[in-house]
C-alpha positions in Angstrom: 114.2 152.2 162.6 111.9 155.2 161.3 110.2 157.8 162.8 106.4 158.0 161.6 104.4 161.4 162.4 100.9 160.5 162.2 97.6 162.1 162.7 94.2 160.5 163.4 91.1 160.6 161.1 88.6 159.5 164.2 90.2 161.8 166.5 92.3 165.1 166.9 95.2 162.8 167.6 98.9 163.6 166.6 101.4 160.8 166.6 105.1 160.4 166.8 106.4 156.9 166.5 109.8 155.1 166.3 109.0 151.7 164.4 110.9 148.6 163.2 110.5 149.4 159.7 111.7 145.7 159.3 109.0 144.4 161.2 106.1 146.8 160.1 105.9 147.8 156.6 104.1 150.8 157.1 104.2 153.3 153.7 103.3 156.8 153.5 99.3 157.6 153.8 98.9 153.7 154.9 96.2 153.6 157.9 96.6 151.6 160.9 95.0 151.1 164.2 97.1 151.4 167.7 95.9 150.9 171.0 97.1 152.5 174.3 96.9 150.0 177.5 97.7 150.0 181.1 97.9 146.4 181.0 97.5 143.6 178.4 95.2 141.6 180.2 93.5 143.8 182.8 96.3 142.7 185.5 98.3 144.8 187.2 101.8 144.9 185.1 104.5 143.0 186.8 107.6 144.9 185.0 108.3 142.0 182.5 106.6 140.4 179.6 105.3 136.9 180.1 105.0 134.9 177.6 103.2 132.0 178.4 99.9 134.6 179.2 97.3 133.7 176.4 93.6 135.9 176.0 95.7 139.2 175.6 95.0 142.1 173.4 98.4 140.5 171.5 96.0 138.3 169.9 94.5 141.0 168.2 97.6 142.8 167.1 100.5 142.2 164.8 102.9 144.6 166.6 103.2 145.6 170.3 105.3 147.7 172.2 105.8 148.2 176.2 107.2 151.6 178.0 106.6 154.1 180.8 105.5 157.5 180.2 108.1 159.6 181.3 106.9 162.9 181.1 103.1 164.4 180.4 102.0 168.0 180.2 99.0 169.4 179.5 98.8 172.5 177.2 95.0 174.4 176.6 92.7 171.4 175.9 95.4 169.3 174.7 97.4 166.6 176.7 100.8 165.1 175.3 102.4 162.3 176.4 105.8 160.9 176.0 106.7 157.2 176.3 110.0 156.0 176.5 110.2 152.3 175.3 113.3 152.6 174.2 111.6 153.9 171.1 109.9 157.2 170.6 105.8 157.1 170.9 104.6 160.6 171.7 101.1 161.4 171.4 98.9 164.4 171.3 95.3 164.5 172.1 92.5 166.2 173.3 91.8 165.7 177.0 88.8 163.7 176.9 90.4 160.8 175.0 93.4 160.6 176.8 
């Protein structure tokens, strides 16, 4: 595992991320897209993946990962949130994309 800190070229976005570095060869100044969902198919999320769902946003994606937020604050016009998952994934972005 590796910790990435990131920052978003579309957006004022800043990025903490635990990743497999196994699993994702992600180098230094490499771009990649994330999403951030309540749900991978628009249904409510039952508390455990099933795998024999098809039609997801996993189709789209090489890498997911699931979590809860466990703690949020808002700071001036930025909001931060932290997302347990086991991994680290914090992110910090203006209000109005968040």
């Amino acid at each position: 595992m590796s910790r990435f800190d990131c920052h978003g070229e579309t957006h004022d976005i800043e990025l903490s991320i635990d990743l497999n570095v196994e699993l994702i060869k992600l180098k230094v100044g490499q771009r990649f897209s994330m999403l951030l969902v309540d749900s991978l198919d628009g249904k409510p999320d039952e508390g455990f993946y099933q795998s024999h769902r098809t039609g997801t946003l996993l189709d789209k994606y090489e890498y997911a990962m699931s979590g809860r937020v466990f703690k949020k604050y808002a700071a001036k016009d930025k909001t931060c949130a932290v997302v347990s998952v086991p991994l680290l994934l914090c992110v910090t972005a203006d209000r109005s994309i968040m």
